[in-house]
C-alpha positions, -999 to +999 in steps of 0.1 A: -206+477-381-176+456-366-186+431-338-167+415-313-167+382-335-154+401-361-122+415-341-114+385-328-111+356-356-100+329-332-136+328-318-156+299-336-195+298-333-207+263-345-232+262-374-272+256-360-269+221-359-241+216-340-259+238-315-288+224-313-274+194-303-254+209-276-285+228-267-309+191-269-278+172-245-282+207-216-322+200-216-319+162-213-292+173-186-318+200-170-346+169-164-322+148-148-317+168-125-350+178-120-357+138-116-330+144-088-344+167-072-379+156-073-360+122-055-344+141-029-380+161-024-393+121-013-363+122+012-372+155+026-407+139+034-396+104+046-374+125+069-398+150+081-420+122+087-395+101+109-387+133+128-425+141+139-450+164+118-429+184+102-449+214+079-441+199+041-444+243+036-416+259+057-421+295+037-387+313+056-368+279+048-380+284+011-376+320+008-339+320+021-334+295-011-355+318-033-329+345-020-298+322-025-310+317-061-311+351-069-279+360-057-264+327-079-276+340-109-262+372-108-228+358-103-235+336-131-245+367-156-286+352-151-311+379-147-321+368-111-358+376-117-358+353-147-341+324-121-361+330-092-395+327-108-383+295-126-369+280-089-404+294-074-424+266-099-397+240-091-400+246-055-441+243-053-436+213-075-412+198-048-438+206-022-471+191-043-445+158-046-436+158-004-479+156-003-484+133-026-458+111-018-470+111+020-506+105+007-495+070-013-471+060+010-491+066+043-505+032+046-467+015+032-447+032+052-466+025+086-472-010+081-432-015+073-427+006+102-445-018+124-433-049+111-410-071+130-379-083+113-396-113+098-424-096+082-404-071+071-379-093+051-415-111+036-426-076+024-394-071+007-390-105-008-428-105-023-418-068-036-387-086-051-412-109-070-437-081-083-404-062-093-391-094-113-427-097-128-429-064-142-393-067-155-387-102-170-398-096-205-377-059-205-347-076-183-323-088-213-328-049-233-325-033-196-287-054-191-278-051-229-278-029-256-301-003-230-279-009-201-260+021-186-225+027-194-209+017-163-230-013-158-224-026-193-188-022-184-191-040-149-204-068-168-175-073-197-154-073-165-172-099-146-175-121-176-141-118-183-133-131-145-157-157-147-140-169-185-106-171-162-122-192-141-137-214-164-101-217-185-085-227-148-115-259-150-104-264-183-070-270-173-080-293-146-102-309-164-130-298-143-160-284-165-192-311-156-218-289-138-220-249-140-247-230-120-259-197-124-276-184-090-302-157-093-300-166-134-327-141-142-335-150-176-300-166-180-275-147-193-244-161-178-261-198-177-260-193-217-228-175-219-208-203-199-232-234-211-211-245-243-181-253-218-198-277-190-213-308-194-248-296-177-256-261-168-285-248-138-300-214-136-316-212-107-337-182-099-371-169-073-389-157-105-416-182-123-410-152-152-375-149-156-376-187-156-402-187-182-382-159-198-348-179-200-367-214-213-381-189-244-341-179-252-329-220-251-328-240-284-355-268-281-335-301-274-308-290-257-309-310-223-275-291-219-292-260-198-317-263-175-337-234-156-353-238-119-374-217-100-364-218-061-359-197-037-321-198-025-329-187+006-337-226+010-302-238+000-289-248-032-307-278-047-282-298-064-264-328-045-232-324-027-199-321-048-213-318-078-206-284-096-177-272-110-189-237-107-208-214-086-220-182-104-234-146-083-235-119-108-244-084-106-246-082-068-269-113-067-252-127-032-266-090-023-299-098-025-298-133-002-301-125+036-286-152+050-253-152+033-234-175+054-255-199+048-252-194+006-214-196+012-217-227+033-246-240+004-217-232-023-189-250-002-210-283+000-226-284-040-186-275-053-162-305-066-125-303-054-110-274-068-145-263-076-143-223-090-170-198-076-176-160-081-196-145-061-210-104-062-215-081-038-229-045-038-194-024-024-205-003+011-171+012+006-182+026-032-173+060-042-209+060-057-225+061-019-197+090-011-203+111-034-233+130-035-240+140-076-267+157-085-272+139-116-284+103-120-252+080-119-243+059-153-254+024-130-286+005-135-289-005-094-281+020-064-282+009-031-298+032-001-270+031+020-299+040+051-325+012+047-302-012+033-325-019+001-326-016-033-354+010-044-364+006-079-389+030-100-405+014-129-424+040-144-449+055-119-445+017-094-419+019-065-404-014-055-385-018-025-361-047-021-338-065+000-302-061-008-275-057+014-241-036+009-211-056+021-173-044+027-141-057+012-132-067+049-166-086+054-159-105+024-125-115+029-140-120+063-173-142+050-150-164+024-121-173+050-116-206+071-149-222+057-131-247+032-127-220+006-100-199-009-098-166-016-080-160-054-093-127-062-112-097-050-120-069-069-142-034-063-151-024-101-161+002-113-147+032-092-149+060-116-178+059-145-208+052-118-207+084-105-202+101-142-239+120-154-246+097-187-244+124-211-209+122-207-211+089-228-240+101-254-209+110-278-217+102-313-188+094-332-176+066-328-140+071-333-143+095-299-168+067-280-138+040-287-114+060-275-134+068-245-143+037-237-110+025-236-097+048-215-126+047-189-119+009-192-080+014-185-088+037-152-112+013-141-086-016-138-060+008-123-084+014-098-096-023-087-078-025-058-088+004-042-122-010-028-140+022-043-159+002-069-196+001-072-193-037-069-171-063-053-165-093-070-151-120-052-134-154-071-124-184-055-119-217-050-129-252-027-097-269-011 
C-alpha cells in the first residue's frame, strides 16, 4: 500500500525524539497559557467586584464561548466535541479561581480600598519588605543564570552604560565614591567596586543587606552595605560621590522622585555621573496584550500603578511607578543636572513567549542572541522599551 508520505519524498517526519521535544516545548507552551488565563480569571473578579456584585457564573456569557470554541476547532481540523469538553473544565476552573480569589482577598482588597493615600503607600512599602524577605537568598539565581531572556539582556545593556560612565570618571579623574541605590544584594556595588576608591550599597532590606555582606571578601573596607530607606534622602554628605547608580527600574520603586533627583544632585561631585532606571509607561510590553507570559522578570499594572509579584502560592503588591520618556527629560531638566543619554530598552524580546529562546544548540542561541541584541539597539530610541534608562551628569 502507497501513502501519501510515500508519493511525496520531499515531506520529512522527524525521528521520535525530535518530536517529543517539539511535542514537551507545545505542553510547557499550553500551561503558560493556562497560567495566563487563570491571571486574567483574577481580573475578571477584581472587575466584577469594582463594578458591584457581579454573578462570578454568567452561564449565557459562558455558553456563547463554549459555542465560539466549537466553531474554532472545526476551522482548525479539531473535533469540536473533543475542544469543547476540554474548554468546559478550563472554564469551571476559571470560575472555582474568581471564588477563591474573592474569598482570600475579601479582607485585602477592602482595607486597601479604604485606605487613604498615606496608608496605602505603608501597605505597599511593608509588602515591599515581606517580598524582599522571601526573595533575598533566591535574588542573585532569579537576576542571573535563571533570569529571563529579555531581562538578562536589559542588564548587559545597563552595565555597559554604566561602564561608559565609569570610563568618562576615569578620564577626569573622578572615581572616589560609587553608590549603588536600591543595591539588593549588590550586584552593581560589586561590579563597579574595583574602579572607586569607596563603594555604598544602600538598600530598605535588612536581608538583601545581610545577603550582599555574605558575597564581600572579609577585609575589604572598599564596599560597604547600608540598610535605609531612601525615601529619607541619601545618607552620604554633600558632593561626595562620583556616581549615582538606579538599576532595574529602582528610581521606580521611590515615590517621591523629585526629591531622589534633588538627593542625587546634592551627594554628586562636579561632573559627578548618575544613571538612573525607570519602568517605560510608553512600553510596547503594556500595549500589547500576549497571551503568553512575556520573557521579563518585573511587569508593571499599568491600572494600580504597582508591581504585583507571585512567589509561589504569596501575592505581593508593591509600589512602583511607570514614568514617560517626556517625564524624564522633564524630571532631570533645570535642576543642576544634564541630560547625556536616554534610552527605552528592550522593545522587542519582552513581549516574545520564552520558548522562543529555549533553543538548544548553541550555535542557533548565539546567533539568536545577537540578532535580538542588534534589533534591540536599533530600536532604543523609539521609547518602546520595557525600561528607560536615563544617564547624566552634575554641572
Amino acid at each position: 500500500m502507497t501513502t501519501d508520505h510515500d508519493k511525496n519524498p520531499r515531506i520529512i517526519i522527524p525521528d521520535l525524539k525530535e518530536l517529543g521535544k517539539r511535542l514537551k516545548k507545545v505542553d510547557h507552551h499550553l500551561v503558560a497559557l493556562l497560567a495566563k488565563r487563570t491571571i486574567l480569571a483574577k481580573q475578571v473578579q477584581e472587575r466584577k467586584r469594582i463594578d458591584g456584585n457581579q454573578p462570578i457564573i454568567r452561564l449565557e456569557t459562558e455558553e456563547q464561548r463554549l459555542s465560539d470554541v466549537r466553531k474554532w476547532a472545526d476551522r482548525r481540523g479539531v473535533n469540536p466535541t473533543f475542544a469543547e469538553s476540554i474548554f468546559y473544565f478550563i472554564i469551571a476552573e476559571s470560575c472555582r479561581v474568581q471564588i477563591d480569589h474573592l474569598q482570600a482577598n475579601t479582607g485585602e482588597i477592602e482595607k486597601l480600598r479604604k485606605a487613604n493615600k498615606e496608608e496605602f503607600y505603608k501597605i505597599l512599602k511593608n509588602n515591599l519588605l515581606a517580598l524582599t524577605a522571601e526573595t533575598a537568598s533566591s535574588h542573585d539565581d532569579n537576576y542571573g543564570a535563571s533570569a529571563d531572556y529579555a531581562t538578562a539582556l536589559y542588564m548587559k545593556f545597563e552595565d555597559e552604560a554604566i561602564n561608559r560612565e565609569i570610563d568618562t570618571l576615569r578620564s577626569l579623574n573622578n572615581l572616589d565614591l560609587a553608590l549603588d541605590l536600591g543595591c539588593a544584594t549588590g550586584r552593581i556595588a560589586f561590579m563597579v567596586a574595583p574602579h572607586f576608591a569607596k563603594t555604598i550599597g544602600i538598600d530598605i532590606s535588612p536581608q538583601m543587606i545581610d545577603e550582599s555582606y555574605k558575597k564581600n571578601i572579609p577585609g575589604d573596607n572598599s564596599i560597604e552595605f547600608r540598610e535605609f530607606d531612601l525615601e529619607n534622602g541619601i545618607p552620604v554628605e554633600n558632593e561626595s560621590a562620583s556616581l549615582v547608580v538606579m538599576n532595574l527600574g529602582t528610581a521606580s520603586d521611590i515615590r517621591d522622585i523629585k526629591r531622589m533627583v534633588a538627593a542625587t544632585k546634592r551627594v554628586l561631585k562636579k561632573d559627578g555621573r548618575f544613571a538612573f532606571s525607570f519602568y517605560n509607561a510608553g512600553a510596547l510590553l503594556y500595549r500589547w496584550s500576549v497571551p503568553w507570559p512575556p520573557s521579563l522578570t518585573a511587569e508593571i499594572n499599568m491600572d494600580t500603578h504597582c508591581l504585583n509579584v507571585r512567589i509561589r502560592d504569596k501575592l505581593f503588591t508593591v509600589h512602583a511607578r511607570p514614568y514617560s520618556v517626556r517625564e524624564i527629560k522633564k524630571l532631570f531638566t533645570g535642576n543642576g543636572l544634564s541630560i547625556g543619554s536616554i534610552k527605552t530598552y528592550p522593545t522587542i524580546t519582552p513581549i516574545l513567549p520564552s520558548e522562543f529562546f529555549d533553543e538548544q544548540d548553541p550555535e542557533k542561541i548565539n546567533e539568536m542572541e545577537s540578532i535580538a541584541k542588534e534589533l534591540e539597539y536599533r530600536l532604543a530610541d523609539l521609547e518602546k522599551g520595557a525600561y528607560i534608562l536615563v544617564t547624566g551628569r552634575k554641572n
